[in-house]
N, C-alpha and C positions, 0 to 999 in steps of 0.2 A: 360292720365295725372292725376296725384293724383288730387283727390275731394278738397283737402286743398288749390289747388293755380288752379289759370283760365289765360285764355290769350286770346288778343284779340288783334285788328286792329284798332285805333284808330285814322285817319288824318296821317296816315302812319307811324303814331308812336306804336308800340308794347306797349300794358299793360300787367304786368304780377302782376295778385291781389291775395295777400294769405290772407287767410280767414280760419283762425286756432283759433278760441275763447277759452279761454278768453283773452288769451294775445300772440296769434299768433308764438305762441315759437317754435322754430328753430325744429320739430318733423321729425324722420325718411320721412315721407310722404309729409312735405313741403319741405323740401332737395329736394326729389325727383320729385318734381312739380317743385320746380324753375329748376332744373337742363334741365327739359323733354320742359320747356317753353324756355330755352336759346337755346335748340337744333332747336326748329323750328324758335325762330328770326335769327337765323344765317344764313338759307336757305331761310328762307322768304323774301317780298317785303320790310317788315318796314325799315325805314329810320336810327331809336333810339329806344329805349325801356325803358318805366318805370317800375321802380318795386314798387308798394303800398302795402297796408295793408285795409283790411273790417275793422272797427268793431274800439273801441277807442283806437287802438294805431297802429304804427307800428310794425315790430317785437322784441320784450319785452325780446329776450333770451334765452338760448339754452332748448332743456325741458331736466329738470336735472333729472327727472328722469328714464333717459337712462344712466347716469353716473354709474359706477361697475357692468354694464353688455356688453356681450359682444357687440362689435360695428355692427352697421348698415349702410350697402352702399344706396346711397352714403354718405361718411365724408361730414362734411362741408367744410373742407378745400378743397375737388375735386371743390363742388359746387361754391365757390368762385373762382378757377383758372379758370374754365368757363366762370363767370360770367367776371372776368378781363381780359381776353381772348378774349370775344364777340370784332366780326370785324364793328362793330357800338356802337356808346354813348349807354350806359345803367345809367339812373340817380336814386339814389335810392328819392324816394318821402315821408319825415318822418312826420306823424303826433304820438302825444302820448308821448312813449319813446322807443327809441331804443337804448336798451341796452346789452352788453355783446355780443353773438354771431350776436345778429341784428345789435349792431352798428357795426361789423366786416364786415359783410354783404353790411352794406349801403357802408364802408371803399373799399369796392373791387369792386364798382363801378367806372362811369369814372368821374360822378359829383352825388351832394347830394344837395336837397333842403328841406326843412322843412316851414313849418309853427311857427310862432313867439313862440305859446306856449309848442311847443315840446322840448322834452330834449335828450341828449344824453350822453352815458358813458357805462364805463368797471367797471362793479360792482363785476367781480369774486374776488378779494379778500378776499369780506365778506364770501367768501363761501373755502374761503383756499384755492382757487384757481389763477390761471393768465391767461387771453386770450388767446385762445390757437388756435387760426384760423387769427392772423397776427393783432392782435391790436397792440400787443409788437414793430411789426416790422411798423407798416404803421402810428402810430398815432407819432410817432417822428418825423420820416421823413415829416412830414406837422407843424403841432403843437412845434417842438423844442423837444430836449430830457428833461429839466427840465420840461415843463408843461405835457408832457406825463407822468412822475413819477408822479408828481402832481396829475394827473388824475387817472391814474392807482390802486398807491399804498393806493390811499385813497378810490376809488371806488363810489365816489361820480357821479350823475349825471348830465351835464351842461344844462343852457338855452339855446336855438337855436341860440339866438343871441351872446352870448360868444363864444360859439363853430364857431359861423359864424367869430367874429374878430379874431382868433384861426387858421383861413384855413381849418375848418374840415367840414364845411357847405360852400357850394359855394352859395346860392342862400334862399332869404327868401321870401317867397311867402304870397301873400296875397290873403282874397279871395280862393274860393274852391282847396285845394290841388291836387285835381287830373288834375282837368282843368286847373291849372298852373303851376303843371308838365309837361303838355303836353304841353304845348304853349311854356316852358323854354325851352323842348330838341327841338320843331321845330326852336325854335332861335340860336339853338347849330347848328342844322344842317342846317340853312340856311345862318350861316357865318360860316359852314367849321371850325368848332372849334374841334383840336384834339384830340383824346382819352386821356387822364389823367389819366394813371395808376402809382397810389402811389409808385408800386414796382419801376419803373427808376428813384426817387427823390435818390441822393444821400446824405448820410450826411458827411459835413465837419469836420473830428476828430477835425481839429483844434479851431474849435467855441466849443471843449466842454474845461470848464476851466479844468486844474489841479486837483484832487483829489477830481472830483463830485462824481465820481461813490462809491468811498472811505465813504465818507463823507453821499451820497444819503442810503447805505449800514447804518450804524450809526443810521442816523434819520427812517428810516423803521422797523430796529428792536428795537428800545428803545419805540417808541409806537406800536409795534405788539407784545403784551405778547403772549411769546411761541408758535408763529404762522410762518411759514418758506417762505409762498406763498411772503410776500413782500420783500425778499435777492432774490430770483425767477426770480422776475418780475427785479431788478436793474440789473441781468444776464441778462435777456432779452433786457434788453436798453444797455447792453454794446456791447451783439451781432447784434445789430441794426447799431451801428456805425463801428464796427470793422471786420463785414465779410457780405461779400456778400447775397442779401435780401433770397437766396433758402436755405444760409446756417444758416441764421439766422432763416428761420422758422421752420428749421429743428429744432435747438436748441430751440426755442420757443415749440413747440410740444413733445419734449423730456424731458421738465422740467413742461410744463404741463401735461404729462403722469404721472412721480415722484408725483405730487400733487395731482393727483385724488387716486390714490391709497395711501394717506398719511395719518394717523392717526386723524394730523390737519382736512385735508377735511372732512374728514368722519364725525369728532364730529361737524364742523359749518355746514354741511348739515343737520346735527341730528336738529342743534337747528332751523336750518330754517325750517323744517316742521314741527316741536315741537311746534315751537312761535303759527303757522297756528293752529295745530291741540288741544291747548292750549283752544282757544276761544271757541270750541266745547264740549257744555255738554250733556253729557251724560243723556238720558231720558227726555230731554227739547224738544218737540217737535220745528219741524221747523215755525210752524204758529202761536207759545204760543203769543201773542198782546205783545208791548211794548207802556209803557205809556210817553207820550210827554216832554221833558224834554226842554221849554222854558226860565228857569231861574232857578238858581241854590243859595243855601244861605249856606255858614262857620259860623262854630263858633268857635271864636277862632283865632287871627289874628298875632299870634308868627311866626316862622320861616316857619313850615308843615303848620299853617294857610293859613300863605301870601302865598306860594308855589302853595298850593292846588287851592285857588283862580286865581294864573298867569294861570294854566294849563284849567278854563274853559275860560278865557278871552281873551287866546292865541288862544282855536277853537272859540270865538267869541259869547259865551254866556255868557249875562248878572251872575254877580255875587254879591250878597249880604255879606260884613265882619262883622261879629256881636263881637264887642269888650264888655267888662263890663265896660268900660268909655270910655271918649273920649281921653285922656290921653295914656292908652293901644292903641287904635285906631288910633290915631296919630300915635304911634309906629311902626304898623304893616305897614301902610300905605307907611311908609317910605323905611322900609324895600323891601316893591314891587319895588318902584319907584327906591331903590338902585341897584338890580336884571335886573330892564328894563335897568340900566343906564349901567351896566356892559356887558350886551349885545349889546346897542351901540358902544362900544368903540370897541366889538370887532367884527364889523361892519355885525354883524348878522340882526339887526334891524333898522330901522329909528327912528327921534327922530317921526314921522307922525304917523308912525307903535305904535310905545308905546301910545302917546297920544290916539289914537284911542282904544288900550288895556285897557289905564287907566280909561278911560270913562267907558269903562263896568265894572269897580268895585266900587261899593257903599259903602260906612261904614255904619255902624248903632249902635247903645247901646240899642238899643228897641225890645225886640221878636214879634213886633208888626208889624216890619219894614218889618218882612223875613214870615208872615203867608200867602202869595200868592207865596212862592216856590213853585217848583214842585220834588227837590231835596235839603235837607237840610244836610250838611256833620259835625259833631260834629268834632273837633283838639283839644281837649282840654287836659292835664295832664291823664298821664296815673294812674289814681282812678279810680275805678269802682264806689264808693259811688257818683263821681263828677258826671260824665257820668250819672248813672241811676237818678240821680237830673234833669242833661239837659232835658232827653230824656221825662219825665215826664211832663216837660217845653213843649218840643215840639209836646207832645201830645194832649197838650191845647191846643195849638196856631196856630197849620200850616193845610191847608187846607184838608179836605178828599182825598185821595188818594196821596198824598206827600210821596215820600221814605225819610226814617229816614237811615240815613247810621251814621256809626260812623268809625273813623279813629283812629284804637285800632291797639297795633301790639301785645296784649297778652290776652286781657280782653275778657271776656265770652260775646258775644255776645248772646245769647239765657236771660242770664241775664238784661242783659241790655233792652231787645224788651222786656221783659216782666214788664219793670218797664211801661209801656202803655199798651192802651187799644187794638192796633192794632199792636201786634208782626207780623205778615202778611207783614209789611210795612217796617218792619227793616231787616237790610243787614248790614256788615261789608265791609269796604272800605279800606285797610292799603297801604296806600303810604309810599313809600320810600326817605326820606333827600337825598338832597331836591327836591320834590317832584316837581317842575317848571322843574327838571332836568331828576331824575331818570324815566326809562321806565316804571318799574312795577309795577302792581295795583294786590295787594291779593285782588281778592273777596270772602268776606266769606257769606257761606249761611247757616242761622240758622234754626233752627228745624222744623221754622214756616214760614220761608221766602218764598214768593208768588212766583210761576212761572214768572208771569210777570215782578215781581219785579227784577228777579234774570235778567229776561232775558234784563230787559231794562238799568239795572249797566255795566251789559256785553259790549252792543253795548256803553251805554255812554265812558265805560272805550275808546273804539277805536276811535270813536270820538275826543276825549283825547288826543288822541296818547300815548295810554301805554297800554302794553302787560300786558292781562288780566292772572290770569289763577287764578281756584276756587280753595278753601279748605275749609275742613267743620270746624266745633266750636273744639278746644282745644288748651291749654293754649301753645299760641304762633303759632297758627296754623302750614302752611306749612317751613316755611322758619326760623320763630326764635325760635321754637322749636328745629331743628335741630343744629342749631347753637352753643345750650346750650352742646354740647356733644366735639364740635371744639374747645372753648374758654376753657371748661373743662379742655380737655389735653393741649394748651397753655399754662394754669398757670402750670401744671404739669411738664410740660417740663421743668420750669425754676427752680423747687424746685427741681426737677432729676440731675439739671446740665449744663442745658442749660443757654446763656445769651440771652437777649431779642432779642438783633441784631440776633443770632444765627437762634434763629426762625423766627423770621419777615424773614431774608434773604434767607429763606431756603425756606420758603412760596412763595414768591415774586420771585425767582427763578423758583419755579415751573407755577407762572403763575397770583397768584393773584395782585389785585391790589396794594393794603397793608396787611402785616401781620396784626395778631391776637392781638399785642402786642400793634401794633402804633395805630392799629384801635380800641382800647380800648381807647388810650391816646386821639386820634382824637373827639372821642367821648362826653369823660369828665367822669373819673372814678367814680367821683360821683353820676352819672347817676344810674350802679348800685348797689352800696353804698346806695343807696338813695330805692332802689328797694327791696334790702334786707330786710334793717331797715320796710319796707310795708307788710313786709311777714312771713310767721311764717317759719323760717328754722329750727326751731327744728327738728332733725336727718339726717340733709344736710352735706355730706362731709364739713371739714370747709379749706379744703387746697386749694381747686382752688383759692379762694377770701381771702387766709390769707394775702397776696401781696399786691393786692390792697387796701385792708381798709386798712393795716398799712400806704400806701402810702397817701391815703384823708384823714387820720388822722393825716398827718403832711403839709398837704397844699397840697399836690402834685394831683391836680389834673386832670390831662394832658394838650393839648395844648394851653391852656382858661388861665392855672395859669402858661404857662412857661415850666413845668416840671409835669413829669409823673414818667411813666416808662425810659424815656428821657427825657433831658434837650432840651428845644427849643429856635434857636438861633430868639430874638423877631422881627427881620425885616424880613428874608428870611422863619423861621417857619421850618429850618433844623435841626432834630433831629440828637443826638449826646447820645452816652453810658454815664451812669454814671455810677460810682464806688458806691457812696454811694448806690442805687439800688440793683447792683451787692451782696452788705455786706448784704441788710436787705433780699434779697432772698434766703442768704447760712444760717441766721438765723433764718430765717422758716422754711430752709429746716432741721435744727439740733433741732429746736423747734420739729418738729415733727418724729424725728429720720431718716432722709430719708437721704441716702447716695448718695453724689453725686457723677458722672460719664461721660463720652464720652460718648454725642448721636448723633448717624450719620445723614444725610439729611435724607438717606432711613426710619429708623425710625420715625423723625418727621411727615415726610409726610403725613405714614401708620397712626400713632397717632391720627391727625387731620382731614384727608382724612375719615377713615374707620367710626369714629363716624355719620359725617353725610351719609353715606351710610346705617349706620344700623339704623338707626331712620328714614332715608327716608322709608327701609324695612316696617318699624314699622309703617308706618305713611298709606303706601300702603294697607298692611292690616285692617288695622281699618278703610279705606273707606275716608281718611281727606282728601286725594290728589287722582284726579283720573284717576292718569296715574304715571309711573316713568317720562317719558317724562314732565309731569307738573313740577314733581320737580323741573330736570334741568333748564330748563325756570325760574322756580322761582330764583335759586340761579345764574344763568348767568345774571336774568336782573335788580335783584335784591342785588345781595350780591357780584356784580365784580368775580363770579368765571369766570378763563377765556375760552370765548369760543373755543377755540382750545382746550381743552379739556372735552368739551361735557357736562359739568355739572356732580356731585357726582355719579347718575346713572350710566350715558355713561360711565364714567370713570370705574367705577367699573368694567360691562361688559369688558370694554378693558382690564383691569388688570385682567378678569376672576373671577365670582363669588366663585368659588374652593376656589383658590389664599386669597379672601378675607377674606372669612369665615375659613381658617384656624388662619389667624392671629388674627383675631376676635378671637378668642378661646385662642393663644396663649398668647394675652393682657389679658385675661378674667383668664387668672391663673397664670399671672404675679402681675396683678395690682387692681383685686376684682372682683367679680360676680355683682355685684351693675352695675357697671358703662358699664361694657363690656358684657352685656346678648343678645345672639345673638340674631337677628329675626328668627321668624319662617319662613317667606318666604324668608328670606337670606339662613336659613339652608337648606331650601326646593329646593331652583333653585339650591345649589351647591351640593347639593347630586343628581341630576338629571342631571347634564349637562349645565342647564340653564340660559336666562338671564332677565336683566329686560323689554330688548326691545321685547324677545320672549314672556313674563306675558302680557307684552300691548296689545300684537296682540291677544292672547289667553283671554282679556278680553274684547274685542272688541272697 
C-alpha cells in the first residue's frame, strides 16, 4: 500500500487515513493507496469504512500538477467506482476543506460527515476547468440543478453546515472527527442503513423550469470574461438530467478533457502558481526576522485612505486615520462606515461584524496620536514635495524601528526615504482603487530598503489578503508604467479613426473589464489633466492627450461631471456615444494632419496589447520586476486583465514571441521609433525560439 494512505481495523469498522501534506491532494500515490485499501475492506471482516485525512484538512484537491502530462493509473474516476461499488457503508469523514477532486471523492461515498468548521466545493472553474470525476453529475442530483450551478459556476467553497441543509453532508459531528466517524458508521450499521449511492438518485426533467439552462448559459458567460469552463459546466448539468448517470459522466470527462488542454486553462493555471510564486523573493533568505506589526497608522483618510484602513481592520488590526482636521476626518470616517454599510446590504457582513471593524479604526489630527505605530502608510496626493514634507514628519515622530511605507503609484520612492534619517525603514506600498476591494499590493523596494523591512510588508500584504508581488523604484514602477504605452495607442486609435465605443468594445470583447476609453472617463480626465499640468512635458508626443484636455477644457470630465468621452445617463451611470466627441476627435485628428481610416479589432488589439508586452520586456530587463510571471500577476490583479488570458506575458508567449516582435517592428515603421522601440530581450527570445516562461526558468 502507498506510504500516502494507511488502513486499519477499528471496532470493525475499516479506517482508511491519507496523509499527503500539505493539503493531502488527490496524488498518483494516494489514488493508489485508497484504491489498494478498498480492495482489502471488500474482503475483509470490517463492517463500514471510513475514509479521513492526517494533518489540517481533508483532501484539498486534485494535485494539478499532473494536469498536461501524460495520465497515471489509477484515474480517479476508477478509484471513485471502487469506492462507490464497495459491498459496505464507506463514509467520507471531512475536516478542513474538501475541495474539487476531494469533494468528488467524499461525493462517491455512501455518507459524508464533517465537522462544523469544514468547508466544501468545486473550485475548478478558477482554474478554467469543470469537475471532472462526477461533481457535474452527483451534486445535482442531491443538491438541485440550480444550487449545483450556484456552486459550481462560481467555485466558491460552502460551510459544513449549508452543505449539510443542501443534502450534501449527511451528518455533523461534534467532538473528535475520527471518533465520531466511527461511532456514525457503527450506527449505520447497526440499523441496517442502506448504501446511498448518489449514482441511483434520478433527476425529475420536469422540476427543471423552462429555459434554465438557456438562461443559466447567459448568466455564466456575461461574468466569465473570455472563459469557456462555465458554458461547460451548464452542459454538464444539462447532461445530468437528460441521459443516463455512465453517459453523463462520460460527457462530463469529455468536456473536462476539451478544458484541460484549453488555452483558458492553461493561462489560469499560469496565474495560480504565478500568484504563489509572486510572494517569493529572490535572494531574501528564508530566516531574514520580520518585525511585529501590532498596529498600524494612515495618513490620509480620502477614498485609498479610508480603503487602506478597511483592509487592516478587516484582518483585525488596530488602525490609526490621521486627517489634517477633524472636518476632513469626519469625512473619511464616513466614507468607511458607507463601504461597511454597502456590504451589509449585500449580506457579506453583519451590522456585529462592522461594529467590531469600526472599533478598530481611530481618527486622529495629531502626529502625536500615531508615534507608537509599528507601520505608518502615507495616502496622500500624488506630489512628491507633499509626501517628502510627510515623511520628514514621520521621521520625527514615530517610534525606532516603525516602517515608513508610502502609497505612491508613480513617485520615486528612494526620494522620498531619503527626505529621513532612516531610508532603511521606508518601502513603497501601491494599493489599488479601491483598495478595501482590489487584491493587489505593489511592493516597492528602494535602494535602501532593509531586508526585514521588505520581508515583513511581504507577509503583512498576505495577511491583508492581497497578492503581493515586488518592483524596484521607477516612475510608475510595474504596472503603471506599462500602462503608459496602452492608453498611448487608445488615444491614437481614435485620431486614426476609431470611435471610442469602437475600442472600448474591441477591448472588452477581448476580455477586459472596461476599455481604455471608459476607464479614462471612469477615472476623471482631470486626474491626468492635472498630472500633466505637474510635469515638464516638454518634447512629449502631444496627440495621445490632445482629446482629452480639449475635453476638461470644456467641462467634460468623465463620470463625476456626466460626460467624457460619453455622455452618462445620471441614475443608471450607462454610457452612451456622443457626436459632439466624435467632431472634436476628427478635429485633432486634421489638427494634426492624420488621416482617418478602417481599423480592424485584429489591429486594435495588437496596438494596445503589444505596448505592454514590450515595456513588460523592458521592465524584465532593468531588474524592476522579477519575473514575467510577476508582471502577469500585477496586471490580472491589479488592472482587470482577464485571466483566461494569462496576463500581457502569457499572452504574448501564446501568440509567439516571433509573431510579436515582428509587428513590434512593423508599428515601429509605421508609426515612429520613439514610441515602438523593441526590447532587447523581446528581440532576443524571438530571434532564438524563445519565451518569457522559458527566461523565468532560465533565471531561476
Amino acid at each position: 500500500m502507498s506510504q500516502a494512505v494507511s488502513y486499519s481495523i477499528r471496532d470493525k469498522i475499516g479506517v482508511i487515513s491519507v496523509k499527503n501534506p500539505p493539503v493531502n491532494a488527490l496524488s498518483q500515490r494516494v489514488r493508489e493507496g485508497i484504491l489498494d485499501a478498498i480492495g482489502k475492506a471488500r474482503k475483509d471482516k470490517s463492517e463500514a469504512v471510513v475514509l479521513c485525512c492526517e494533518g489540517r484538512t481533508f483532501i484539498a484537491g486534485a494535485d494539478i500538477t499532473e494536469f498536461g502530462k501524460p495520465p497515471m493509473e489509477p484515474g480517479l474516476p476508477e478509484v471513485l467506482s471502487a469506492m462507490e461499488n464497495l459491498n459496505k457503508p464507506i463514509i467520507a469523514a471531512i475536516h478542513g476543506t474538501a475541495l474539487g477532486g476531494g469533494f468528488e471523492t467524499a461525493l462517491a461515498c455512501h455518507y459524508r460527515c464533517a465537522i462544523a468548521s469544514a468547508k466544501v466545493g468545486l473550485p475548478e472553474v478558477k482554474l478554467g476547468l469543470l469537475p471532472g470525476a462526477g461533481g457535474t453529475q452527483r451534486v445535482p442530483r442531491i443538491a438541485g440543478v440550480r444550487a449545483a450551478f450556484d456552486m459550481i459556476t462560481s467555485g466558491n467553497p460552502i460551510p459544513a453546515k449549508i452543505a449539510h441543509d443542501m443534502g450534501l453532508i449527511n451528518e455533523i459531528i461534534e467532538g473528535d472527527l475520527v471518533e465520531g466517524a466511527i461511532g456514525y458508521a457503527r450506527d449505520l450499521v447497526d440499523s441496517g442503513a442502506p448504501l446511498k449511492r448518489i449514482r441511483d438518485i434520478n433527476i425529475d426533467s420536469a422540476t427543471i423550469e423552462p429555459g434554465f439552462f438557456e438562461q443559466a448559459r447567459k448568466r455564466a458567460n456575461a461574468r466569465a470574461r473570455g472563459q469557456i469552463a462555465p458554458d461547460r459546466i451548464v452542459s454538464c448539468l444539462e447532461a445530468a438530467v437528460e441521459l443516463p448517470i455512465d453517459k453523463g459522466l462520460e460527457r462530463e470527462r469529455e468536456l473536462f478533457r476539451e478544458l484541460v488542454n484549453s488555452t483558458e486553462s492553461a493561462a489560469m493555471r499560469h496565474i495560480f502558481f504565478a500568484e504563489r510564486l509572486a510572494a517569493k523573493i529572490k535572494g531574501l533568505p528564508r530566516e531574514t526576522p520580520v518585525r511585529e506589526i501590532k498596529q498600524a497608522a494612515i495618513i490620509g483618510g480620502g477614498t485609498m485612505g479610508g480603503g487602506i484602513a478597511m483592509c487592516f481592520a478587516n484582518a483585525g488590526i488596530p488602525v490609526v486615520l490621521l486627517e489634517i482636521n477633524e472636518e476632513a476626518l469626519d469625512r473619511g470616517m464616513k466614507i468607511i462606515r458607507k463601504n461597511y454599510g454597502i456590504t451589509v446590504k449585500r449580506g457579506k457582513l453583519t451590522d456585529a461584524d462592522v461594529k467590531k471593524r469600526m472599533g478598530l479604526i481611530t481618527g486622529a489630527t495629531d502626529y502625536a496620536d500615531i508615534a507608537g505605530a509599528d507601520i505608518v502608510i502615507e495616502a496622500v496626493f500624488e506630489n512628491l514635495d507633499l509626501k517628502k514634507e510627510i515623511f520628514a514628519r514621520l521621521d520625527a515622530t514615530c517610534k525606532p524601528g516603525a516602517i515608513l511605507a508610502t502609497n505612491t503609484s508613480y513617485q520615486d520612492v528612494d526620494a522620498i526615504a531619503a527626505a529621513t534619517s532612516r531610508p532603511q525603514d521606508v518601502i513603497g506600498t501601491h494599493f489599488f482603487s479601491p483598495a478595501n476591494v482590489m487584491r493587489l499590493l505593489e511592493v516597492v523596494r528602494g535602494e535602501k530598503t532593509a531586508d526585514d523591512v521588505l520581508a515583513t510588508t511581504m507577509g503583512l500584504g498576505k495577511r491583508i489578503r492581497k497578492v503581493c508581488a515586488l518592483s524596484g523604484v521607477c516612475y510608475g514602477f510595474i504596472g503603471n508604467r506599462m500602462l503608459t504605452g496602452y492608453g498611448r495607442e487608445a488615444q491614437l486609435l481614435l485620431l486614426e479613426g476609431c470611435t471610442p465605443q469602437q475600442v472600448d468594445s474591441t477591448l472588452e470583447k477581448f476580455g477586459m473589464a472596461m476599455g481604455p476609453v471608459a476607464m479614462g472617463d471612469l477615472a476623471g480626465l482631470d486626474v491626468g489633466y492635472k498630472a500633466r499640468q505637474s510635469r515638464n512635458t516638454e518634447g512629449d508626443d502631444p496627440r495621445p492627450y490632445a482629446v482629452s484636455t480639449r475635453l476638461v477644457e470644456s467641462g467634460r470630465l468623465g463620470q463625476k461631471s456626466g460626460a467624457g468621452y460619453y455622455k452618462y445617463d445620471s441614475d443608471t451611470r450607462a454610457r452612451n456615444s456622443d457626436p459632439e466627441v466624435e467632431a472634436i476627435i476628427r478635429e485633432e485628428a486634421e489638427k494634426f494632419g492624420i488621416e482617418q481610416r478602417e481599423i480592424s479589432e485584429e489591429e486594435i488589439i495588437a496596438r494596445c496589447m503589444y505596448p505592454l508586452v514590450n515595456e513588460g520586456a523592458k521592465i524584465l530587463e532593468e531588474g524592476i520586476a522579477q519575473r514575467a510571471s510577476d508582471v502577469d500577476v500585477v496586471y490580472v490583479f491589479g488592472y482587470a486583465f482577464p485571466v483566461a488570458k494569462g496576463g500581457p506575458m502569457f499572452y504574448a508567449d501564446q501568440m509567439g514571441l516571433k509573431n510579436v516582435y515582428e509587428k513590434v517592428l512593423e508599428f515601429q515603421d509605421k508609426h515612429g521609433e520613439k514610441n515602438w522601440q523593441p526590447a532587447n530581450l523581446l528581440r532576443e527570445l524571438a530571434e532564438s525560439g524563445g519565451s518569457f516562461a522559458a527566461w523565468d526558468k532560465q533565471q531561476g
